[in-house]
Structure formats: C-alpha cells, structure tokens
VOVEXFI-335735 format. One line per field, with one value per residue (C-alpha): residue number from 1; x, y, z; residue in one letter. Coordinates in Angstrom, 2 decimals. Layout:
BEGIN
k = NUM/...
c1 = X/...
c2 = Y/...
c3 = Z/...
r = a/...
END
This chain:
BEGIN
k = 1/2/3/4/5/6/7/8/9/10/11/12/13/14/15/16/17/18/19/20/21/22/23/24/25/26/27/28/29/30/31/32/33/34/35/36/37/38/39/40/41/42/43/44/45/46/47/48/49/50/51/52/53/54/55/56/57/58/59/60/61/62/63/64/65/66/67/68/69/70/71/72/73/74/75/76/77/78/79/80/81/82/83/84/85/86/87/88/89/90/91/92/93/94/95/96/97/98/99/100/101/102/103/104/105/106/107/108/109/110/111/112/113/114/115/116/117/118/119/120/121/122/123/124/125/126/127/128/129/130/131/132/133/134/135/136/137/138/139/140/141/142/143/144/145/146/147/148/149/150/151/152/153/154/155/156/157/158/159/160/161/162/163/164/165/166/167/168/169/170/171/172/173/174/175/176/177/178/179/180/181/182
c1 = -55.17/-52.70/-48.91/-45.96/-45.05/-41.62/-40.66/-37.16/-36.58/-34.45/-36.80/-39.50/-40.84/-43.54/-43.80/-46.79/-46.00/-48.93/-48.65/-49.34/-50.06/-53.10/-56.03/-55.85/-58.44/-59.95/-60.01/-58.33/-58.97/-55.95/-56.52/-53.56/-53.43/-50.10/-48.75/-45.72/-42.52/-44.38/-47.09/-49.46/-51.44/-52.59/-55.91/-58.16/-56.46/-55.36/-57.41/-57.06/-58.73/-56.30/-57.32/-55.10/-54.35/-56.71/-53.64/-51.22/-47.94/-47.41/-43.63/-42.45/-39.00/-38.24/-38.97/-40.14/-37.25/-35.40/-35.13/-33.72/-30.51/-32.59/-36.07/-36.41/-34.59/-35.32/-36.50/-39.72/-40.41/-43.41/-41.56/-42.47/-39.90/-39.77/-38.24/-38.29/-38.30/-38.53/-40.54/-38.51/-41.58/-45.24/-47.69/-49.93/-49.02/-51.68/-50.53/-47.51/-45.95/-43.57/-41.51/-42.77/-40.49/-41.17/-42.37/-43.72/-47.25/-50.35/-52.27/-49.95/-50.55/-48.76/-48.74/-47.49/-46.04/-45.17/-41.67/-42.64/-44.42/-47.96/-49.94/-50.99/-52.93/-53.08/-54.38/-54.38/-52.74/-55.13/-54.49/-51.42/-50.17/-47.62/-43.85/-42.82/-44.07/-47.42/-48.77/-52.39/-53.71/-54.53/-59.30/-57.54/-54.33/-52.21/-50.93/-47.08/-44.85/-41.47/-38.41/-40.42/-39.67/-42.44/-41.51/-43.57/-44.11/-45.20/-46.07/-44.79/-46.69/-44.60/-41.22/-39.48/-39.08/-36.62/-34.11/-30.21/-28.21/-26.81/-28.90/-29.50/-25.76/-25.88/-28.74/-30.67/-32.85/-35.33/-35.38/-37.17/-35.69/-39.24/-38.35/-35.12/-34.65/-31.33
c2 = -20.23/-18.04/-18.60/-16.70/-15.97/-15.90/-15.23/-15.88/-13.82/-15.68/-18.92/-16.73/-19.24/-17.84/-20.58/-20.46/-21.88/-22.06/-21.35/-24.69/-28.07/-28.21/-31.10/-34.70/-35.08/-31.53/-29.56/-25.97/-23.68/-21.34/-17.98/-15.85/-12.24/-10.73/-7.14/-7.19/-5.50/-2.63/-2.11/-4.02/-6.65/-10.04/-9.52/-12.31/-14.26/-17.61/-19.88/-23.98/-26.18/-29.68/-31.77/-33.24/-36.84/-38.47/-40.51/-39.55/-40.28/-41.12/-42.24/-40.87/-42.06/-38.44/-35.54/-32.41/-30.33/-33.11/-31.85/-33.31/-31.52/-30.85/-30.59/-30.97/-33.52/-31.73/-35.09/-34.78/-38.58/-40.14/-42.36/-44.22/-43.66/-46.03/-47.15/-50.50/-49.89/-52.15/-50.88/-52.06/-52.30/-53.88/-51.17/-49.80/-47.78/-45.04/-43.25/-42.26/-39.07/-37.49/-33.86/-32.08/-29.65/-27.44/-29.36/-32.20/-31.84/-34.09/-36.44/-38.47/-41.94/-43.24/-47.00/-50.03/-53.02/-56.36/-56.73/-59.29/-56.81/-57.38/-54.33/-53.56/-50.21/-47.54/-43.61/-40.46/-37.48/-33.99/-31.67/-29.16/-26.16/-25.92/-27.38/-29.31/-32.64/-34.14/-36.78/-39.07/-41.76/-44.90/-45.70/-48.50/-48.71/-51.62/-53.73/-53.84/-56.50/-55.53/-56.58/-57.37/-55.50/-53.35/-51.14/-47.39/-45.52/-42.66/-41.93/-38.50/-38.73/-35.71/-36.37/-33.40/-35.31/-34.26/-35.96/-36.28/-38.22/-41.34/-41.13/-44.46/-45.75/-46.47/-47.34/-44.84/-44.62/-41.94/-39.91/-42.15/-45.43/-46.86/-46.81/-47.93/-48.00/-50.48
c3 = -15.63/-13.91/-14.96/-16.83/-20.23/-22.03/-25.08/-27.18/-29.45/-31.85/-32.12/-31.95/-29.31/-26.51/-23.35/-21.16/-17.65/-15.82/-11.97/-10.77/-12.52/-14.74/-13.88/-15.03/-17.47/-18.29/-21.81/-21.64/-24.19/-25.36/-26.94/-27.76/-28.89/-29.48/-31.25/-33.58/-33.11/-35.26/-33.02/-35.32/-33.38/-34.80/-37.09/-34.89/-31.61/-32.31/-30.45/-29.71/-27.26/-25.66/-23.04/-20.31/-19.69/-17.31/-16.67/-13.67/-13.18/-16.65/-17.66/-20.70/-23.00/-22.93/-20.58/-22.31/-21.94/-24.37/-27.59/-30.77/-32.25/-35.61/-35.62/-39.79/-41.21/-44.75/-45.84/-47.44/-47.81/-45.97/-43.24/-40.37/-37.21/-34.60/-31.51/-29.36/-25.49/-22.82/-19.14/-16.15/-13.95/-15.63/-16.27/-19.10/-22.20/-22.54/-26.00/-28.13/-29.08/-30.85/-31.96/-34.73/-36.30/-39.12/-42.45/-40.47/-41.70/-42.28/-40.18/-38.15/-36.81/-33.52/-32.94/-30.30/-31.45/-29.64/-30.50/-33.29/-35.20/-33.58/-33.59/-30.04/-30.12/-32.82/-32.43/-34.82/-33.32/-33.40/-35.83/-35.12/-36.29/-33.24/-33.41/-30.29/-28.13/-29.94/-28.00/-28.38/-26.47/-27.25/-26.80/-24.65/-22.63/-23.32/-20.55/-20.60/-19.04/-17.50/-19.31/-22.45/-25.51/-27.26/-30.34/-30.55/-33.47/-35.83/-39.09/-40.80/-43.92/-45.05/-43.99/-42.47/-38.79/-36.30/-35.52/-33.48/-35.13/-33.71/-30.60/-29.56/-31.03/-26.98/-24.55/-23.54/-19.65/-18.66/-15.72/-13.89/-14.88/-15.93/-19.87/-21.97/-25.10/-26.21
r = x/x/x/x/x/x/x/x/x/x/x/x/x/x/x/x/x/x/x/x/x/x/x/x/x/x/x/x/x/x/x/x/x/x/x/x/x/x/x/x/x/x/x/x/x/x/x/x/x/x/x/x/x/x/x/x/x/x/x/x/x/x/x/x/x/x/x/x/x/x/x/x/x/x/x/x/x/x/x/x/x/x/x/x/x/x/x/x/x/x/x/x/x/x/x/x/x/x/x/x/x/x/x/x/x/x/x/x/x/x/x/x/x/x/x/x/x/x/x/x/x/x/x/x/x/x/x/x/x/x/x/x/x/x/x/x/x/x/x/x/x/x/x/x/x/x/x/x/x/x/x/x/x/x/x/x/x/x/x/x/x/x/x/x/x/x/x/x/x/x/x/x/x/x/x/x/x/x/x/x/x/x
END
C-alpha cells in the first residue's frame, strides 16, 4: 500500500498514512523493519495482520485524532470503563473500542448495554502489542434507536487505562452529531 511515514522522536511514535483510503472489509498485513539510532537494525521485522471494517460510514464517539490527556492511569486494578451514549438518528452499532496506553494489558472485552443494564452484544478485542485506538466488532450488529440511551464498555483486566479527567463533567457530541454522550 503506497503512503508516508513519520516518525516523532520524543514519543517514539512512527504513523503510516497510506495514500488513499484502505478497502472495506479486506485483511492487510504489516511488516516493519527499522535501524536504531546506532545503525543496528531490528533482529527479525515485526509483522501483524488487521482487517478493515466491512462497515462504511461508521460513526464513532471519538475521531482518531482524539486522544486522552493520560494514556496510563497507573492504576493496576482490573476495571470495567464505561460510557452511556445516545445516537441522534436510528442505526446499528457494529463494535466497541477503546485507547490503550502503556500497562493496559490482557484480553479485553468490549460490550453494549440497554441503558437498564441488558447486555446487547459482547466481543473480545485481538491481541495487541500497539498503544492507541483498539476497536472489535460485534458477530451481529445491534439495531439502535435514536434518542434512546445505550451504555458501551470495556474491560481492562489490568488496569493501567487512559484516561482525561473530568471529561464528560459536560455533554459531549461527535463530529458528526450522530453520537452524544450526557
């Protein structure tokens, strides 16, 4: 896949932006070689396979340039984080995902509840190494209703989540307007 590379320095963070958007649907295999500051390159590449959504013009709570203010909360504790939304417009809720900082290891869990509790649809995100956006979709999409609440969550067996203090202290709308979370 053609594209660009950057790299930052101090976050020792390389982006990949590939030259045009990638399929709906289709698995993409990464491999990534790279050469220290010494000279010494990496013993073996790194290599990792995702697949794209099949799912277009999917609506997220949070584009992917949003990032929390601190992404390890240092707490270690298993904890499930949560937040209720409410879609302006009826459509279906294809999967979940969250930020994973440093720390937040082990096999994490993303659910939908009704906003009495009701389990709706439950999925158990791939294995990463990576720090960022981790998302997983659902075997089923779930019809949602607009103006009815739902409640989406994850599971950080391992604590360690990020996090920005007193985020939603006020309402929050994505870009689109699709998604709020009170």
């Amino acid at each position: 896949v053609p594209g660009a590379t950057t790299y930052d320095a101090p976050s020792r963070v390389a982006t990949f932006t590939p030259a045009a958007a990638l399929a709906s649907g289709q698995a993409y295999t990464v491999r990534l070689a790279a050469t220290g500051t010494t000279g010494t390159p990496m013993a073996e590449p790194a290599t990792w396979t995702f697949t794209t959504s099949a799912h277009e013009n999917v609506s997220t709570l949070f584009a992917p340039g949003d990032l929390p203010d601190v992404t390890s909360s240092g707490d270690a504790g298993g904890i499930t984080l949560g937040v209720r939304f409410t879609p302006t417009v009826g459509g279906t809720v294809v999967g979940v995902r969250y930020y994973r900082g440093p720390g937040n290891t082990g096999p994490h869990t993303g659910t939908l509840y009704s906003a009495g509790g009701d389990e709706l649809a439950k999925a158990t995100f791939p294995t990463s190494n990576g720090s960022g956006w981790q998302s997983v979709e659902f075997a089923t999409p779930v019809e949602v209703t607009a103006g009815t609440t739902y409640v989406v969550a994850y599971w950080a067996p391992n604590g360690n989540y990020a996090v920005s203090q007193n985020f939603f202290a006020t309402g929050w709308t994505n870009a689109d307007g699709a998604l709020t979370a009170p």
